[in-house]
Legacy VTK file of the C-alpha trace (Angstrom):
# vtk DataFile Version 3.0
C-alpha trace
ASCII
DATASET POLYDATA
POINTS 410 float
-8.424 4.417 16.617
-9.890 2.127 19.031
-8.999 0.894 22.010
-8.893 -2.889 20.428
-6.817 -1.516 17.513
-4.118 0.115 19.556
-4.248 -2.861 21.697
-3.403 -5.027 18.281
-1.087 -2.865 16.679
1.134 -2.750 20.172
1.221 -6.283 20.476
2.211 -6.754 16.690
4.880 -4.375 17.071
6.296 -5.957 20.235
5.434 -3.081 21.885
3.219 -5.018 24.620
3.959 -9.119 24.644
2.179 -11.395 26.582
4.753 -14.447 27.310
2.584 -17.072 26.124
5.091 -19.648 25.681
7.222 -18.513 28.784
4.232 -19.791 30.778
3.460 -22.817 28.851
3.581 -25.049 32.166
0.787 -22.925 33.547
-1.323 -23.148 30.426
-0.526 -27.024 30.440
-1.958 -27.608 34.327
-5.476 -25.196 33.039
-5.906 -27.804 30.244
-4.683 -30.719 32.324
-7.179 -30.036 34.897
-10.101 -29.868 31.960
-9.352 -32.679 30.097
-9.509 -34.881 32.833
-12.868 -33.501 34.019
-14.004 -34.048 31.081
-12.146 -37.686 30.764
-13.549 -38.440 34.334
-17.374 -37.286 33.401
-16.621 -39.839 30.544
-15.800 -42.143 32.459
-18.109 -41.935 35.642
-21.061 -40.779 33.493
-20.513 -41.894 30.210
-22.426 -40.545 26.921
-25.878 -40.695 26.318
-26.406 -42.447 23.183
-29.306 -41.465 20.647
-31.590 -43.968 19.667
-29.766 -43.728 16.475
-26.606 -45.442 17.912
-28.834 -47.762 20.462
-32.078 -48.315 18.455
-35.269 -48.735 20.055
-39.260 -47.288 18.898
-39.744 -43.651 19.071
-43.265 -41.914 19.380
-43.718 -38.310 18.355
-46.685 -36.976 19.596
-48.219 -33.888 18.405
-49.789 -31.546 20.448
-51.749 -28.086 20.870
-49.529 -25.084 20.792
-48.328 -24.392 24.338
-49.600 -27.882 25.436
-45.938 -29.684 25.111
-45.048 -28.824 28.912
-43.168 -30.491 31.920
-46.731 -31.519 33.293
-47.442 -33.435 30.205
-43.940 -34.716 30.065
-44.401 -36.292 33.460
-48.306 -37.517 32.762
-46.281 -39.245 29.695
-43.776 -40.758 31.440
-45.882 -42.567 34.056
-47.965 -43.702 31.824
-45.308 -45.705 29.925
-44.105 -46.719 32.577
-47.126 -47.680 34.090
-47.537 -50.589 31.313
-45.252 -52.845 32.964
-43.305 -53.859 29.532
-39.525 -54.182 30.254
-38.607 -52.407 27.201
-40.861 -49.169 28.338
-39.494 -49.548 31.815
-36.980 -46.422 31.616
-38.301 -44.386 28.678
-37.131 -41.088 27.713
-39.597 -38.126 27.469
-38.649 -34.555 26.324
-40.242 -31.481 24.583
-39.668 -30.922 20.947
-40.834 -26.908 20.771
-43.977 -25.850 22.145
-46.335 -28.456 20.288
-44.498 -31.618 20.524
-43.522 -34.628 22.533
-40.721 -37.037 21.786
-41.112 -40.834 23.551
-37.917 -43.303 23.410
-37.725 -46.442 24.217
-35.742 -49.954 23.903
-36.413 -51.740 21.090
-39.897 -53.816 21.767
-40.024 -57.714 21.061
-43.568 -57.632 19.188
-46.052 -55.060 18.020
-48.455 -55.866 20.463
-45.909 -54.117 23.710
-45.625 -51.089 20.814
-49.150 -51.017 20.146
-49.976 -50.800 23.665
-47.005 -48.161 24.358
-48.928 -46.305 22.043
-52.182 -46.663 23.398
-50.619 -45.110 26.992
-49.816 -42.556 25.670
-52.634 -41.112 23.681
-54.839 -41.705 27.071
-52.129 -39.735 28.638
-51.902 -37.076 26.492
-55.531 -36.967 25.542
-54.744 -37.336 21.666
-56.473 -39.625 18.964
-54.677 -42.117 17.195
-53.665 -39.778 13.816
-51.817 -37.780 16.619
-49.117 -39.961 17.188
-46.269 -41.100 14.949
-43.966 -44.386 15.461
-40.488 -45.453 13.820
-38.298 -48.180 14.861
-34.661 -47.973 14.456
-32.503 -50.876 15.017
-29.156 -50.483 16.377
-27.297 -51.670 13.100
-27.838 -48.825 12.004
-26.423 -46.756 14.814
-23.227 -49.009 13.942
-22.964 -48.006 10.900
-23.007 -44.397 11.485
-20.343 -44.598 14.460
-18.047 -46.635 11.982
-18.192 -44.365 9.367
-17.569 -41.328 11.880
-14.608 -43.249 13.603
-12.696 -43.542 9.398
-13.711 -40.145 9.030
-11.805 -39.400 11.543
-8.878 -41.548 11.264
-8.862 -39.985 7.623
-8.839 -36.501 8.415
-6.018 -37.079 11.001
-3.943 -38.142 8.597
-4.591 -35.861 5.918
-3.793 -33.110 8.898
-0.537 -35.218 9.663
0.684 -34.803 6.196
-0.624 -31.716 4.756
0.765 -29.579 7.648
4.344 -31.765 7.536
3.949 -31.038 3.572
3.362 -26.816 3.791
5.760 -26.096 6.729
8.142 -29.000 5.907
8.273 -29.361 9.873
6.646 -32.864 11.463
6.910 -31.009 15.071
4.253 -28.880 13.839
1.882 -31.583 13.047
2.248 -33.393 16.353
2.078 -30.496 18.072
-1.311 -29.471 15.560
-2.809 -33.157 16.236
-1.897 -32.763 20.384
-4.441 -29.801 19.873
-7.065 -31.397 17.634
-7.446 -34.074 20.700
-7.029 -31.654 23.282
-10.419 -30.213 21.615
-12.082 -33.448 20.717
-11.689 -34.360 24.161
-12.961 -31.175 25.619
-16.279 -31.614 23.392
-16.909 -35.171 24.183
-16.317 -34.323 27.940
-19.049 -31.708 27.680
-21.464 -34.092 25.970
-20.731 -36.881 29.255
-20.793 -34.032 31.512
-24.186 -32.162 30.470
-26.451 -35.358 29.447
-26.854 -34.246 25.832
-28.481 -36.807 23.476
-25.318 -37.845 20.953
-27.063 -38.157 17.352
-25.669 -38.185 14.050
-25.596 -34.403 14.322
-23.593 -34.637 17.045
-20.901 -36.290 15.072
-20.849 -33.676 12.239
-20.271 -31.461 14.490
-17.259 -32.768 15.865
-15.662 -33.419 12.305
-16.665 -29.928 11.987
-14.986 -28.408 14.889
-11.474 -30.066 13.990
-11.403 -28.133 10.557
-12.120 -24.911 12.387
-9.441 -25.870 15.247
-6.721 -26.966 12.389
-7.306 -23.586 10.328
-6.484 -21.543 13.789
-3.867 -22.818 14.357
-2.143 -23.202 11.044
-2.679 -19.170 10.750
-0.335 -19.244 14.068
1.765 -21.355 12.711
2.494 -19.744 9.249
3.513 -16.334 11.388
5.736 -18.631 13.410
7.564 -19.621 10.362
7.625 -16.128 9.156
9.200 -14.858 12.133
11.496 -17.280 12.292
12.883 -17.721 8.562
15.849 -15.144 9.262
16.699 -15.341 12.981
20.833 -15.641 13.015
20.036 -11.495 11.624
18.114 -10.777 14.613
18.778 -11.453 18.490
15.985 -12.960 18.821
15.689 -16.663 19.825
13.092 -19.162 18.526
11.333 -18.629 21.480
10.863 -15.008 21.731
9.833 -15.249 17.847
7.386 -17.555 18.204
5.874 -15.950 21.230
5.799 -12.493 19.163
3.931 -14.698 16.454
0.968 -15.847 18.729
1.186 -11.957 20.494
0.759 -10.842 16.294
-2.033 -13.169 15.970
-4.038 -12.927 19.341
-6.512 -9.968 18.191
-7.554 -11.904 14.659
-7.630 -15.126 16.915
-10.220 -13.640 19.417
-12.109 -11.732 16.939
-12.998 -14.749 14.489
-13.561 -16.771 17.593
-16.252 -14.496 18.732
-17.422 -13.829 15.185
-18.046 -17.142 14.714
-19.221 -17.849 18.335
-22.451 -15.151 18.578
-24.532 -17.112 15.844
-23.540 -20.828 16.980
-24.782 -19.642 20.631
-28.121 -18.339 18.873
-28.276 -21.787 17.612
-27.549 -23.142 20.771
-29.935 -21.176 22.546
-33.202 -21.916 19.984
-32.251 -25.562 20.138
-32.620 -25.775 24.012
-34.913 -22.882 25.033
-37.344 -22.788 21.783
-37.545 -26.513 20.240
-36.143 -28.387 23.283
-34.468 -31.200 21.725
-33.701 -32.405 17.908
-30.944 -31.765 15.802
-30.135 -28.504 15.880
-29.039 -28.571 19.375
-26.946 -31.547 19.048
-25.327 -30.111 16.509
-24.872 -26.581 17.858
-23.289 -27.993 21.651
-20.932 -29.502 19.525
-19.800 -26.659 17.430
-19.878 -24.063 20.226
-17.353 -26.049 22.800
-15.396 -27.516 19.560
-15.074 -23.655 18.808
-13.990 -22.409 21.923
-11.822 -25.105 22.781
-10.043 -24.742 19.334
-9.262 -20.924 19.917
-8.248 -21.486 22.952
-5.719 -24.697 22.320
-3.955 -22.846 18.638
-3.128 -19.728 21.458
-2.149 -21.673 24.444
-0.884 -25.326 23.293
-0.154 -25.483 19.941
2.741 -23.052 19.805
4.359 -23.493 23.326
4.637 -27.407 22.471
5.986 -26.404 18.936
8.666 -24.272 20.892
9.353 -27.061 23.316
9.834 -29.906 20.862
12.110 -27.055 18.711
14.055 -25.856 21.758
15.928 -29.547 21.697
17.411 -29.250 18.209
20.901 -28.652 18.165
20.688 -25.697 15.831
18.229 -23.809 17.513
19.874 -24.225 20.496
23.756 -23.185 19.191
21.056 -20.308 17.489
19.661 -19.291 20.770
23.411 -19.095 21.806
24.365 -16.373 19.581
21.199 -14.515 19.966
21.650 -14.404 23.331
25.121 -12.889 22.864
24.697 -10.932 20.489
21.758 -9.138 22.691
23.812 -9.288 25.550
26.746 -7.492 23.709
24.181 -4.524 22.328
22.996 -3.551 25.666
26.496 -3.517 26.696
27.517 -0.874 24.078
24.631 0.026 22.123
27.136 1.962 19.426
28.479 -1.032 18.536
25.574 -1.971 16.368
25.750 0.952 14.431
23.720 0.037 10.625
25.745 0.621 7.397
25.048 3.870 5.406
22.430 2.621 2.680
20.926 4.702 0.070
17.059 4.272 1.275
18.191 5.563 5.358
16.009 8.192 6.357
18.105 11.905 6.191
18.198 14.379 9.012
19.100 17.865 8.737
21.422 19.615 10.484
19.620 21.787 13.571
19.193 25.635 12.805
17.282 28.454 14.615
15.314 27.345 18.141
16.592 23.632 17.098
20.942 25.168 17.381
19.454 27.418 20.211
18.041 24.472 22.197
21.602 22.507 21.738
23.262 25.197 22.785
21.068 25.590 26.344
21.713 21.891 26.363
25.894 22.454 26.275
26.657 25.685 27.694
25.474 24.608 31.370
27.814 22.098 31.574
30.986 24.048 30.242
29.673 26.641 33.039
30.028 23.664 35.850
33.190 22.402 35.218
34.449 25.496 36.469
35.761 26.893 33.228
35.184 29.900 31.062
32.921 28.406 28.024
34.402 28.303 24.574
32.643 29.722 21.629
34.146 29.956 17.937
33.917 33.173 15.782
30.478 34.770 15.713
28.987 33.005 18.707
30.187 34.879 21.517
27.076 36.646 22.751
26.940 40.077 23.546
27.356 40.835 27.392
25.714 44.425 26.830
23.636 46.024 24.846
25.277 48.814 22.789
24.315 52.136 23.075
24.747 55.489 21.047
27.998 57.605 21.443
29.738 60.347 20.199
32.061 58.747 17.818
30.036 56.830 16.323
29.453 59.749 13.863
32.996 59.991 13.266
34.875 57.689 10.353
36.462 55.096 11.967
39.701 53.820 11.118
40.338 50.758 9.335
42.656 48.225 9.295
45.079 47.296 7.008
47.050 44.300 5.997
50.275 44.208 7.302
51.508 44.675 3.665
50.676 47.829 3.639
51.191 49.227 7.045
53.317 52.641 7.118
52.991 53.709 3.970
51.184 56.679 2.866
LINES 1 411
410 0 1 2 3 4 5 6 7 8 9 10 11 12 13 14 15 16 17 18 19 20 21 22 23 24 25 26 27 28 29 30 31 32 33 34 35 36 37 38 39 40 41 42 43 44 45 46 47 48 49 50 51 52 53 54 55 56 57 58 59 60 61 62 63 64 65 66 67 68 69 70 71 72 73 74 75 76 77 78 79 80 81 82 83 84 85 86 87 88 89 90 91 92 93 94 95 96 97 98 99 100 101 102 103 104 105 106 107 108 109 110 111 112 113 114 115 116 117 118 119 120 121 122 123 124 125 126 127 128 129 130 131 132 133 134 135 136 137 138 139 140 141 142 143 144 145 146 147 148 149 150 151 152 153 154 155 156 157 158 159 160 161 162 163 164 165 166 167 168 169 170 171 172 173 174 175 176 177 178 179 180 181 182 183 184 185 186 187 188 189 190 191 192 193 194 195 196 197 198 199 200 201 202 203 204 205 206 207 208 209 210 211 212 213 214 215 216 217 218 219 220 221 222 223 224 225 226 227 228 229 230 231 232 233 234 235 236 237 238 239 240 241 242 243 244 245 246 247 248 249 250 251 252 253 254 255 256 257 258 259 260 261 262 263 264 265 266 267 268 269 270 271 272 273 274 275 276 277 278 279 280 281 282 283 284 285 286 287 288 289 290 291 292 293 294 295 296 297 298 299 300 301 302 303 304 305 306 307 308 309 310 311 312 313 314 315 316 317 318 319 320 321 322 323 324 325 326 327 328 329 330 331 332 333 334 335 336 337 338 339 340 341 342 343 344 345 346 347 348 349 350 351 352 353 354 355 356 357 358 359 360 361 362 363 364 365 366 367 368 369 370 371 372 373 374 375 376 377 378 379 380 381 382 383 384 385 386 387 388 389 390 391 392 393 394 395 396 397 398 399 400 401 402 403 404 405 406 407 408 409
């Protein structure tokens, strides 16, 4: 067995526990410090809207393998620039792979200023005419998408909202489910301010995407929760030690999914900004990868502590608590007083024979020996404080005794 295994079977035996939701306040202040980085980079820096979301004219030029470099980038770039149009004035110019050039710009008032964008360009990049594609996209459209992302969302939330109140028949576990699913949205969108990335359509399907994954880890938490939890005034456990020995049960599937579904969403990442430089696949891949982590990382550390806070002010769980507390406190005072009932299906132990009576024996005679007193042994224990040896009458017939009945008669 490996080391992981033993690692997961002690913690879901209680055997080792991690006090997750002992330390909530610390775990609070890590993602309190984060989100408002990330609110703050939103804020300061703000996002940097596609061209879907903006419009404006893009130019794709093709190139020779190898070609599509930073020199060429920059040659690009001055040379749009260099037009003097107002809309070119502060275009954007990135690699698409090895072979291609992507050129953005605001949307231009005639197709004479696109024309001669155009024209730039292919002197710049030493390309005919065939080698360079155009599309204008008008912000409407852009509009359209956000709005339609923004009632997705609003959607989902609820659907969260009430299919979590509906399973667990507990609302505190949808707030404290939805406090998570911003926590992570947050986190993402922070990343995106923070890091420059292009937002794009893709971007936004990612981020619907990363709230399913975030909800499903943290309703797995939350259905152990209510397992361990179902029969507490049995057990001397409180809420709070059950719910901490849920997460502690769930910690090794948590991180292994997370990193399972982690290694090929980096890949992705990677190729998108090392191999093809820009396009959808990145976009799309930022967002999943941060969505992911932050996801695994809020179900562990936020979900279940705030559950376990908004619980720990209900008047049953707290008269519960009570009496767990007591009756725990009461056990360690006389552990025999907890003694089960004899039921068929208890495990049977025989009685010690041989080495096993031997060793019990060792175990007692020492102390009968210290208290200053001769030990006491019943009939056919006393051991033998000599070894016998051979004599003389033992050939001869020894005489017997006989019941008192019949002593003195002949």
């Amino acid at each position: 067995m490996g080391k992981m295994s033993r690692l997961g079977n002690a913690l879901y035996e209680g055997d080792v526990s991690i006090d997750f939701v002992g330390r909530r306040m610390l775990w609070y202040t890590i993602s309190g410090i984060i989100v408002l980085v990330a609110v703050a980079g939103l804020y300061f820096k703000g996002l940097n809207m596609g061209i879907e979301f903006e419009g404006g004219v893009e130019y794709r030029v093709a190139m020779a393998p190898g070609e599509a470099d930073q020199q060429a980038v920059e040659d690009i770039r001055d040379a749009v620039v260099g037009t003097g149009i107002d809309a070119a004035s502060a275009p954007i110019v990135n690699t698409s792979g090895t072979d291609t050039i992507r050129v953005q710009t605001e949307p231009m008032p005639d197709n004479d200023d696109a024309t001669a964008v155009s024209e730039a360009i292919q002197e710049a990049a030493g390309v005919g005419e065939d080698d360079i594609s155009q599309a204008a996209i008008g912000a409407t459209w852009g509009q359209q998408v956000a709005d339609r992302a923004l009632i997705g969302l609003g959607v989902f939330t609820v659907l969260v909202v009430l299919f979590i109140w509906a399973y667990f028949r507990e609302w505190k576990m949808s707030v404290a489910a939805l406090v998570a699913l911003v926590h992570d949205v947050v986190i993402t969108v922070g990343v995106y301010a923070i890091s420059g990335f292009e937002v794009t359509p893709a971007t936004v399907t990612g981020v619907l995407t990363i709230l399913g994954f975030s909800l499903y880890d943290t309703v797995v938490v939350f259905d152990k929760v209510r397992e361990n939890t179902k029969n507490l005034s049995r057990s001397r456990k409180t809420y709070r030690e059950a719910a901490n020995l849920a997460v502690n049960q769930t910690l090794v599937r948590s991180i292994n999914t997370s990193i399972v579904a982690l290694l090929p969403v980096g890949a992705l990442l990677y190729a998108g900004v090392v191999t093809l430089g820009s396009g959808a696949l990145k976009d799309l891949a930022l967002a999943l990868f941060v969505g992911m982590a932050a996801g695994a990382y809020s179900s562990i550390f936020i979900a279940t502590p705030l559950l376990v806070q908004l619980k720990m002010r209900e008047p049953a769980i707290q008269r519960g608590d009570a009496r767990a507390t007591t009756r725990a406190r009461h056990h360690e005072v006389d552990r025999y007083a907890a003694v089960p009932v004899f039921t068929d299906d208890m495990p049977v132990h025989d009685e010690p024979t041989g080495d096993d009576r031997d060793e019990v024996e060792d175990d007692v005679a020492p102390s009968a020996v210290g208290s200053g007193r001769a030990p006491r042994y019943t009939a056919g224990e006393r051991p033998a404080s000599r070894a016998v040896s051979n004599s003389a009458s033992a050939k001869r017939a020894q005489p017997s005794r006989k019941p008192r009945s019949q002593r003195g008669k002949k």
